[in-house]
N, C-alpha and C positions, 0 to 999 in steps of 0.2 A: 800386709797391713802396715799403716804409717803408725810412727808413734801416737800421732794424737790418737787413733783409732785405739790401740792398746790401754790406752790411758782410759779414755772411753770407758771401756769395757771394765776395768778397777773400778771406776767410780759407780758405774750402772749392779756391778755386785756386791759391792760395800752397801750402796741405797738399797736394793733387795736384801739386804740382809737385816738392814734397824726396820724395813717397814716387816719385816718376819719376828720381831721382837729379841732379834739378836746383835752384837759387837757388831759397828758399823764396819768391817773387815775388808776387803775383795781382793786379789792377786791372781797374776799371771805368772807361767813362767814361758818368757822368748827363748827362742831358740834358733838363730839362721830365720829369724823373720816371722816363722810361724807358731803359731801357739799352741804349745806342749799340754799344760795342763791348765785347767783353774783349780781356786781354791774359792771355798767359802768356811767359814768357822762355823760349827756345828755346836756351839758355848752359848746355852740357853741364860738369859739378865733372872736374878736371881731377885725378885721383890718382897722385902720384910714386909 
């Protein structure tokens, strides 16, 4: 994968994440080019 590609993919998990009502968040983690793990926050927005 190219960087823009990884980047990409950060941004497309962060947006899945605020339209899931959660911390616009996303990560990867590289590794020798290929992609180890994701992350997404599982930190539900708390409304008073």
């Amino acid at each position: 994968m190219l960087d823009k590609q990884f980047l990409q993919r950060i941004i497309t998990l962060a947006a899945d994440n605020a339209a899931e009502g959660r911390r616009p968040f996303g990560a990867i983690i590289v590794e020798d080019e290929t992609q180890s793990a994701l992350y997404r926050t599982r930190w539900q927005r708390h409304h008073s």
